[in-house]
C-alpha positions in Angstrom: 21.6 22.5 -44.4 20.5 20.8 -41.6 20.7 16.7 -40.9 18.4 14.9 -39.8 18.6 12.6 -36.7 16.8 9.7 -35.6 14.9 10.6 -32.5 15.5 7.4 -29.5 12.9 5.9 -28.7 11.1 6.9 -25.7 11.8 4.4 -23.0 8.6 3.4 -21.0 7.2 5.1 -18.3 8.3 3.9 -14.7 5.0 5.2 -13.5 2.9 2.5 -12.4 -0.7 1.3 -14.3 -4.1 2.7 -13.1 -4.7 -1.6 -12.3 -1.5 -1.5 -10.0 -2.8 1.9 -8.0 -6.3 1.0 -7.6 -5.1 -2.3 -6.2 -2.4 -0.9 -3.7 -5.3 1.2 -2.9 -8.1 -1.2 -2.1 -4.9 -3.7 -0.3 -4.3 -0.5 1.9 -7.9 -0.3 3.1 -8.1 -4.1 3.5 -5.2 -4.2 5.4 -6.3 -0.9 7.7 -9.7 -3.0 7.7 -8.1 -6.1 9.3 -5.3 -4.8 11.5 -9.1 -2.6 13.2 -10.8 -6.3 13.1 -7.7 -7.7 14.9 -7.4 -4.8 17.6 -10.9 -5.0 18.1 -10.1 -8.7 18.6 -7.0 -8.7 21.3 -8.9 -6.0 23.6 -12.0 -8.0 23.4 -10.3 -11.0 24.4 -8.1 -9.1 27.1 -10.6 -6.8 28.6 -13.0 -7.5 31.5 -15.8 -4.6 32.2 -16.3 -1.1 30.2 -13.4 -1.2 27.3 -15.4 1.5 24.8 -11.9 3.4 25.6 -9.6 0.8 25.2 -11.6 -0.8 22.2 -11.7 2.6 20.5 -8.3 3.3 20.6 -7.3 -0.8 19.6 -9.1 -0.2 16.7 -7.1 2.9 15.5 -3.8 1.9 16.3 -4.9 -1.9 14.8 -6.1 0.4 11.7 -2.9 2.4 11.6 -1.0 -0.5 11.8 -2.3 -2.4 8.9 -2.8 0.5 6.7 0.9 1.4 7.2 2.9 -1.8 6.7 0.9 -2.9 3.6 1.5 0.6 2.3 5.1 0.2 2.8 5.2 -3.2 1.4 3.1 -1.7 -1.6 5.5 1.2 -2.0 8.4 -1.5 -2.2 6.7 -3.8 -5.1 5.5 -0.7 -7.0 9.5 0.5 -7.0 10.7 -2.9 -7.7 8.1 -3.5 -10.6 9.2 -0.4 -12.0 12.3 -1.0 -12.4 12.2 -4.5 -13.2 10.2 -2.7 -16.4 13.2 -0.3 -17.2 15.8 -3.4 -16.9 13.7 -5.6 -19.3 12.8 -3.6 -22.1 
């Protein structure tokens, strides 16, 4: 005959909530929004004559910029948050 065992509970997911992802999302695209706004800025302050060029390419690298250290700061608070969840339940 066989026993029967109390299944464990199933611990909480680490994954983050649908609130947390869509607002790393829209702080990724704020941040890529700025960091454009702010290389716009600098080579608009900088540049004397035709700077469609340097303008252009301010605004990517401003863009890329942004967009990539808030995602890294998000990718750190989403990992921390997770397992600050595991550790208190």
């Amino acid at each position: 005959m066989r026993e029967m065992h109390d299944e464990p509970a199933l611990a909480p997911s680490p994954r983050p909530t649908r609130g947390m992802l869509v607002a790393s999302f829209v702080a990724v695209v704020l941040g890529g929004l700025l960091g454009a706004i702010i290389g716009a800025g600098l080579v608009g302050v900088g540049c004397t004559g035709s700077c469609s060029t340097a303008t252009g390419t301010a605004i990517v690298v401003g863009g890329l910029a942004g967009a990539g250290g808030v995602g890294i700061v998000v990718a750190l608070v989403l990992r921390a948050r997770a397992e600050w969840r595991r550790i208190s339940r």
